[in-house]
Residue, then its C-alpha position, 0 to 999 in steps of 0.5 A: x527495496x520492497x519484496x512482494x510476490x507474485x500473489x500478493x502483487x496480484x492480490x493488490x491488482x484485483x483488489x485495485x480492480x474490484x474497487x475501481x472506479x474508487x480507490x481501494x486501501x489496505x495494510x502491508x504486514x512483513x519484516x525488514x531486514x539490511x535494508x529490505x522489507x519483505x511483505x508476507x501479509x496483506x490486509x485489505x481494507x474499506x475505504x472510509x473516505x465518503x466524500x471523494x472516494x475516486x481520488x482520496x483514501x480513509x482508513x478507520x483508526x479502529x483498523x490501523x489498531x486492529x492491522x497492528x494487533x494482527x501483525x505482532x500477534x503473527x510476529x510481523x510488523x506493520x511495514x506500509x500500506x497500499x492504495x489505487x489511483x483510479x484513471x491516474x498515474x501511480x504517484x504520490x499526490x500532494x494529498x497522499x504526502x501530507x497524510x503519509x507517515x516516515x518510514x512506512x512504504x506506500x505502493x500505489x497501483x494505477x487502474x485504467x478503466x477498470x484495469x490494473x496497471x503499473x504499480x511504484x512503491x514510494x517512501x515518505x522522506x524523515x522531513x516530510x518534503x517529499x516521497x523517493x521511489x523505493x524499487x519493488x522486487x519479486x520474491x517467490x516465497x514472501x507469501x510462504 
C-alpha cells in the first residue's frame, strides 16, 4: 500500500493540472515499513521529453542524482515517482513498463481537459512483464 495525504494528493493533482496539456513528472521521497510506503515529500520535476511531451516523460539524471541526495540528506528514501496522462486513463502504457525500474511506485493521475482525475499507483513486477495496482490509502499525517 501507498500512503499519501490529502495535501500531497492535491499537490500532485494541481501539478498534473498546471502542466496539462503535457505530462508533468516528479519524485516520491518516504519510508516503507511492513510492507507500506508512506510518502512524506514530494519533488516536482520538469519534464525533459522535447519531442512528445503530451504522451511520454524524461526526467534529467542530474535530477534523479539531486532527488536522491535530498532524500538520505532528510533521512528518507527515494520510494517512487509520479506522472500525468493527459486525455488518457491512469494506466501504465507500453512506454511507461519498458522505461520503469522494480520496486519503485509509479502514481499516475488522469487529466481530462485540463482537470485532474482518478489517480492509480502501480508496481513494476521483479521480471519486468508487467505493472500490478498497488492500493493508495489516505494517511493524514504523511506530510507531517
Amino acid at each position: 500500500m501507498l500512503k499519501l495525504s490529502e495535501e500531497l494528493v492535491e499537490r500532485i493533482r494541481a501539478h498534473a493540472a498546471q502542466s496539462y496539456p503535457y505530462e508533468c513528472c516528479g519524485a516520491m521521497l518516504g519510508t516503507e515499513s511492513s510492507g507500506a510506503r508512506l510518502v512524506k515529500e514530494l519533488v516536482m520535476l520538469d519534464n525533459q521529453r522535447e519531442d512528445s511531451p503530451r504522451n511520454r516523460f524524461l526526467v534529467d539524471p542530474a535530477d534523479v542524482l539531486r532527488v536522491e541526495r535530498a532524500a538520505r540528506a532528510q533521512g528518507l528514501d527515494l520510494i517512487g515517482w509520479y506522472h500525468s496522462h493527459p486525455d488518457a486513463p491512469p494506466r501504465p502504457s507500453d512506454f511507461d513498463r519498458e522505461h520503469a525500474w522494480p520496486w519503485y511506485s509509479y502514481v499516475i493521475v488522469s487529466v481530462e481537459a485540463g482537470v485532474p482525475r482518478r489517480m492509480a499507483s502501480w508496481r513494476l513486477l521483479d521480471d519486468r512483464s508487467r505493472f500490478d495496482g498497488e492500493e493508495i490509502g489516505s494517511d493524514l499525517t504523511a506530510a507531517c
